[in-house]
C-alpha positions as CSV (number, residue, x, y, z in Angstrom):
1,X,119.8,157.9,145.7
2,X,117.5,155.3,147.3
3,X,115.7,152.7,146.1
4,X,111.8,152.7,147.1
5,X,111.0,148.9,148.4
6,X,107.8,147.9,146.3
7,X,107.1,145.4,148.9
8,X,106.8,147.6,151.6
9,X,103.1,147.8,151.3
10,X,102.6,144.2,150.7
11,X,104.5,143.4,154.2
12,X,101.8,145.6,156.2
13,X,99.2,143.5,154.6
14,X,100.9,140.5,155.0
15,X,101.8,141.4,158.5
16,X,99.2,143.1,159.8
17,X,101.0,143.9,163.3
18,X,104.6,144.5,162.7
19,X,107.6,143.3,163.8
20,X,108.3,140.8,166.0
21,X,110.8,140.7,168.9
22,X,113.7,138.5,168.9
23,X,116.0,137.4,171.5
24,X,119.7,137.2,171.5
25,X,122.1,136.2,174.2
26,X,124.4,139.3,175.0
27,X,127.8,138.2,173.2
28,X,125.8,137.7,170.2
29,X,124.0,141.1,170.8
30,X,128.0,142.3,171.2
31,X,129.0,140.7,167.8
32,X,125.7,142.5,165.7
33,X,126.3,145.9,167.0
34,X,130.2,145.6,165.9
35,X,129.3,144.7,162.2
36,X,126.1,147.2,162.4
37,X,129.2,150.2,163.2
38,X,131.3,149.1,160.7
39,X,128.8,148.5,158.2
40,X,126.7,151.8,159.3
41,X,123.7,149.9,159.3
42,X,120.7,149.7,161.8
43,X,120.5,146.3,163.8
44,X,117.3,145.5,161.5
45,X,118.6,146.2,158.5
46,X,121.6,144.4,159.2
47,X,119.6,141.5,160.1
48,X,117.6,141.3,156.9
49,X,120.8,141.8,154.6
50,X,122.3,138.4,156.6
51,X,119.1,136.4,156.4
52,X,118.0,137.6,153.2
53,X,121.6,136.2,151.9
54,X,121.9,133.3,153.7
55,X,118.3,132.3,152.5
56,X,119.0,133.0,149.1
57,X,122.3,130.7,149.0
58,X,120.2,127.6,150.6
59,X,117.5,128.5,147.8
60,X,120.4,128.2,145.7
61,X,121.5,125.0,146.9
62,X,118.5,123.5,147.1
63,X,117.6,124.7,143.3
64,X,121.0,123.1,142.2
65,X,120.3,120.0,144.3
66,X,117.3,119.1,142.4
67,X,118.8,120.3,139.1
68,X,121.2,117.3,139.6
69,X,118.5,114.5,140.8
C-alpha cells in the first residue's frame, strides 16, 4: 500500500512552477543511476530520500548543539 503525501498540494502552492533542473558532472550522474537500480527508485525520488536524510541529521545536530550551549 502507498502512503498519500499530504504535502503534495502545499508544494504546488509553494512552488508555483515546478521543479527545477539541476546539474551533475557525468561520474556523479554514473554513481546516482547505480544506487537508483539497486534501490529501484526514480533519480528524484532517490534524491529527496538522500537530502531529506542528510537534512534531517544536521537538524539533528544542530538541535543537540544548542541543547548543550
Amino acid at each position: 500500500m502507498y502512503k498519500i503525501d499530504s504535502n503534495m498540494e502545499n508544494n504546488s502552492k509553494k512552488y508555483p512552477k515546478g521543479r527545477k533542473s539541476l546539474a551533475i558532472d557525468v561520474d556523479t550522474y554514473h554513481m546516482l543511476q547505480t544506487i537508483c537500480d539497486t534501490e529501484r527508485r526514480t533519480k528524484i525520488d532517490q534524491l529527496k530520500l538522500l537530502i531529506e536524510r542528510e537534512y534531517q541529521r544536521i537538524d539533528q545536530e544542530e538541535n543537540q548543539l544548542t541543547a548543550v550551549s
